[in-house]
N, C-alpha and C positions, 0 to 999 in steps of 0.2 A: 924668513918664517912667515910671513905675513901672506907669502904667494903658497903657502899652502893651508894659510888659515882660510885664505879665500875659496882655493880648490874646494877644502874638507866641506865649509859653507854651502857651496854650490855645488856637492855630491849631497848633503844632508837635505838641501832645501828641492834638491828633484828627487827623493827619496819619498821627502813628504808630502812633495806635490804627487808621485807616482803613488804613492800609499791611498793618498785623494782622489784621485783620479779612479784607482781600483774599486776603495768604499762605494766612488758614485755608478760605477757601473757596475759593482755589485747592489747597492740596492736598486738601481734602475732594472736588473737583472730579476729579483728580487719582487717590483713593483709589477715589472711582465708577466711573471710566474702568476702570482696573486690573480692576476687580472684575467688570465688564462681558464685559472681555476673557479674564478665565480662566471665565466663566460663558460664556463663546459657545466656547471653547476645549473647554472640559468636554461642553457640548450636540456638539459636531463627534466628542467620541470615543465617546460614548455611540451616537449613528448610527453610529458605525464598527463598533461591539461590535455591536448589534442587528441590524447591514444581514450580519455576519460570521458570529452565529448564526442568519439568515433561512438563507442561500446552506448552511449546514452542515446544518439540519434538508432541506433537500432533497438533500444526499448521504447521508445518511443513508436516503432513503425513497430512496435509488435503489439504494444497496447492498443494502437487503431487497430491490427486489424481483431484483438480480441472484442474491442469497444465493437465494433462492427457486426461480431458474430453473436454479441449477448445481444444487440440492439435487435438482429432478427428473428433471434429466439423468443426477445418475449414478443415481438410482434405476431410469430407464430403461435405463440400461448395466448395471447388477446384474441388472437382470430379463434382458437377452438373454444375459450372460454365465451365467445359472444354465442359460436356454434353450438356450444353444451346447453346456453341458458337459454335457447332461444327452442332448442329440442325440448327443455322441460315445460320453458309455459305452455308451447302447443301440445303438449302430452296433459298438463293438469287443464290447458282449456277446455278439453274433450269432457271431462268429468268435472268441471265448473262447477254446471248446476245442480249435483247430487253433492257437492261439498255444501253450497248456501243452503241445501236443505236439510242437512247434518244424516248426510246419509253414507255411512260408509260399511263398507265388507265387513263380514266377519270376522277374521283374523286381524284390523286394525281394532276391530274392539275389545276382542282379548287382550291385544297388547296394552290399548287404553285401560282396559280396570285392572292387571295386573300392577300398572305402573299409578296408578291411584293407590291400592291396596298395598304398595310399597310405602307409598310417600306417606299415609296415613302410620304403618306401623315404625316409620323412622320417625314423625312426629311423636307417636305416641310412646316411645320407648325414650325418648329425653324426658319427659315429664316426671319419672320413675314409678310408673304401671302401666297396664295396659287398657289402654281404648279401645272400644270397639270400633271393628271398621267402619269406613264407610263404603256402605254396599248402598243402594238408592231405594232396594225396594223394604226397608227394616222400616 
């Protein structure tokens, strides 16, 4: 009996070695898988970063060339703005000397005592009566 205590033994004991054996190359199986899976995980954010810095390198070449085209614009509006102001003095230099002499047109001086005769009767309409205007020759 004893030559089959030993048999039964040494079927139990490569059973359990085999059983062990299995465990470890099931979780080494196991441990591949995992590692497979954060290496496909990792490759998916990598394309994420790279496809996120593609899409940004071309806002960026699209802001130079907007930065480029506002920078000419107002260039363009500095040069008409020197051109506009530069048309007005030579136009009020002409009539210089008849402003120092408080000589102006007609129809600027209508618009002058209308715009007195305005201001006076808004002054005079907060007080709660009426003022008389101020006309220059009363």
């Amino acid at each position: 009996m004893s030559r089959y205590l030993i048999a039964g033994a040494l079927v139990i004991a490569a059973a359990l070695g085999l059983r062990w054996l299995l465990g470890y190359v099931e979780d080494a199986g196991h441990q591949q898988g995992k590692l497979e899976a954060q290496l496909a995980c990792s490759d998916a954010q990598t394309q994420q970063l790279q496809d996120l810095i593609s899409s940004t390198e071309g806002l960026a070449e699209q802001a130079h060339v907007a930065s480029t085209a506002l920078n000419l614009s107002i260039s363009a509006r500095q040069k008409a703005d020197a051109n506009t102001t530069k048309e007005l003095t030579d136009a009020l230099a002409l009539t210089a000397a008849e402003r120092a002499h408080c000589r102006f047109d007609d129809d600027s001086m209508r618009h002058t005592t209308a715009a007195r005769d305005r201001a006076a009767e808004a002054a005079a309409g907060g007080l709660g009566g009426a003022l008389p205007t101020a006309g220059g020759d009363e």
